[in-house]
C-alpha positions in Angstrom: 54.6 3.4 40.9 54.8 2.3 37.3 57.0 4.3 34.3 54.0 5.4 32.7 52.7 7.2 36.0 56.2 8.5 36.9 56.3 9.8 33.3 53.3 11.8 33.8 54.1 12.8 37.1 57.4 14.7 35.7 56.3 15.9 32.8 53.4 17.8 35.3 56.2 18.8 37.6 57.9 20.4 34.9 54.7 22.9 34.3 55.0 24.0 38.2 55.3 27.4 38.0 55.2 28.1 34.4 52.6 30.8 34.5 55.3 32.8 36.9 54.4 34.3 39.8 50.3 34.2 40.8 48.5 35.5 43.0 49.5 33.5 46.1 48.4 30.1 44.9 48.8 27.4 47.0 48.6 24.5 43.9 51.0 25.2 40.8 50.5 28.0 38.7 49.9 26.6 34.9 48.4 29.7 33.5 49.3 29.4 29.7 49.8 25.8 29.4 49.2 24.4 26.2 46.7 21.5 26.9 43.6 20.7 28.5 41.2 22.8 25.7 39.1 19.9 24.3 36.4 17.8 26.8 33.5 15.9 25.1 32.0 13.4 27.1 28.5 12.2 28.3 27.8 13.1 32.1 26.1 10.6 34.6 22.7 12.5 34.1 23.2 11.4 29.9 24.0 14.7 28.7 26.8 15.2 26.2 29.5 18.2 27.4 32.2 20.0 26.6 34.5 22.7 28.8 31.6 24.9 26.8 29.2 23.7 28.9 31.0 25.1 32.0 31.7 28.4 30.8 31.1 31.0 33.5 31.9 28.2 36.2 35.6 27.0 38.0 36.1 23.9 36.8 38.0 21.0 39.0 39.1 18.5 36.5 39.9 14.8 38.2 40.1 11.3 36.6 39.4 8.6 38.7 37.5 5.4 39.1 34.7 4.2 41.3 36.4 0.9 42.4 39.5 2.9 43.5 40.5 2.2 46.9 42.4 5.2 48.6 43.0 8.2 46.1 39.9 8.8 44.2 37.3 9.0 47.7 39.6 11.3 49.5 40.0 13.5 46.7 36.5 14.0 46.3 35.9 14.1 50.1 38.6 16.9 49.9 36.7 18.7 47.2 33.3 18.5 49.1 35.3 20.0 52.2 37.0 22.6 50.3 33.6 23.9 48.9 32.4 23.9 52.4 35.1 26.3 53.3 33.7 28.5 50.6 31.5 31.7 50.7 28.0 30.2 49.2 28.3 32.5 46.4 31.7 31.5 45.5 30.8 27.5 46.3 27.7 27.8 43.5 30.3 29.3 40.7 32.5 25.5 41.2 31.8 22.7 39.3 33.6 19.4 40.1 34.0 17.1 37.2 35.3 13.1 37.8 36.1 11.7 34.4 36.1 7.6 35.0 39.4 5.9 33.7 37.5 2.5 33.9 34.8 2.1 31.0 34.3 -1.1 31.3 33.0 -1.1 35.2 31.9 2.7 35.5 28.6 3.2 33.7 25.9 6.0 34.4 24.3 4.7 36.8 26.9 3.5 38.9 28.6 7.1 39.0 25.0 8.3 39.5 25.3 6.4 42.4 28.9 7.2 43.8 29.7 10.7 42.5 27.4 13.2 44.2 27.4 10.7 47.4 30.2 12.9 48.2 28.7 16.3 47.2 25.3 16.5 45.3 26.5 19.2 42.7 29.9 16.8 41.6 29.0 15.1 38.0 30.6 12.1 36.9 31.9 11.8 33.2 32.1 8.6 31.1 32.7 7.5 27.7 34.0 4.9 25.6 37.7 3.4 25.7 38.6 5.8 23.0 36.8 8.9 24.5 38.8 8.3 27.6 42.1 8.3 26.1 41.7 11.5 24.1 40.9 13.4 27.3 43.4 12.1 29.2 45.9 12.2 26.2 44.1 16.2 26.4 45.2 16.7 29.7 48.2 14.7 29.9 47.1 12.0 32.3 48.4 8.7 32.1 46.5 5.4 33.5 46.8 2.0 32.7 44.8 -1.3 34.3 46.8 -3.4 37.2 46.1 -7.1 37.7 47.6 -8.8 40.7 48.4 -12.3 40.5 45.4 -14.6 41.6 43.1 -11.6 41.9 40.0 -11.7 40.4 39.4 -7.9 39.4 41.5 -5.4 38.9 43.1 -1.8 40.0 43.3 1.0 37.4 46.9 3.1 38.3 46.2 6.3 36.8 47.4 10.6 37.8 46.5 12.0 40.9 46.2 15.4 40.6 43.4 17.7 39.6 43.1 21.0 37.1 41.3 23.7 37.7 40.1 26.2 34.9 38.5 29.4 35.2 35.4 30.4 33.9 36.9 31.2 30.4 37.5 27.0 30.1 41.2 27.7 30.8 43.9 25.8 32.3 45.1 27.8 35.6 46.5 25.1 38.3 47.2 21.6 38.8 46.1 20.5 42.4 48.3 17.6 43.6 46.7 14.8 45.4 46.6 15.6 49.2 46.0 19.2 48.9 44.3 20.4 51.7 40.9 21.6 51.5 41.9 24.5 52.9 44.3 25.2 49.9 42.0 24.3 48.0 39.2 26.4 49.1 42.2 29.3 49.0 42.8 28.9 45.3 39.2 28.6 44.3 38.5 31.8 46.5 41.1 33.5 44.5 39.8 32.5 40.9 36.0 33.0 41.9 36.6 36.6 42.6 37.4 37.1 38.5 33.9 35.2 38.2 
């Protein structure tokens, strides 16, 4: 795992807990943090959005890429699960958002194509290089590209987590990768009730 990645890791770590004690969450409690207030990028459908956009809706924040091997399809595959696990009513208030890390390979149509394979209601967000990096400066994510010797493309090494906010557009947890969709589905249940 590179500096950068470890860095953002900590600094994430260090936020565990700091909205004291919840209501039983399973992720970490970040009511109150600081960040995470600014979105504005174009969905996969070519719409321009903000957190605005989402008010009245939980929001489950992830940045990923398409060409990502391991992290990026299970945590949307969790996500699909988790809303599975949900009452209907509470499942229609959650809106999944993957913000791509990789501009230059992830256009609309390609996370037209991959995004809502795993759940038709997901919505992939793009921009430009600069976009990206003022979200994920905004939500304190770290990601850098990864060339291997002799290989012809490339990885993109980037967080792992995701953030929920609550229908107000506010930062409440930070979902580690591997949460279970159980957890998940426990922690949305919990939030959805204030919807």
């Amino acid at each position: 795992m590179g500096r950068l990645l470890l860095a953002g890791l900590l600094s994430l770590s260090a936020l565990a807990g700091c909205g004291g004690d919840g209501p039983g969450f399973k992720g970490s409690d970040i009511t109150g943090a600081d960040f995470g207030k600014i979105l504005a990028l174009t969905d996969h459908n070519g719409r321009q959005v903000t957190l605005d956009s989402f008010r009245g809706k939980l929001v489950v924040l992830f940045f990923g890429y398409t060409h990502c091997p391991d992290v990026c399809p299970t945590t949307l595959s969790d996500m699909a699960q988790a809303l599975k696990l949900l009452p209907p009513d509470v499942a229609a208030k959650v809106q999944v958002l993957f913000i791509s890390v990789d501009p230059e390979r992830d256009t609309a149509d390609t996370l037209k194509a991959y995004v809502p394979y795993f759940h038709p209601s997901f919505l992939g967000l793009l921009g430009d290089t600069a976009q990206i990096q003022s979200a994920a400066r905004e939500f304190q994510v770290v990601y850098r590209k990864h060339v291997e010797p002799g290989a012809t493309g490339y990885l993109v090494d980037h967080s792992a987590g995701s953030y929920v906010l609550d229908g107000e557009g506010r930062l409440r947890l930070y979902l580690p990768f591997a949460q279970t969709p159980k957890d998940i589905a426990h922690d949305l249940a919990i939030l959805g009730k204030a919807l």
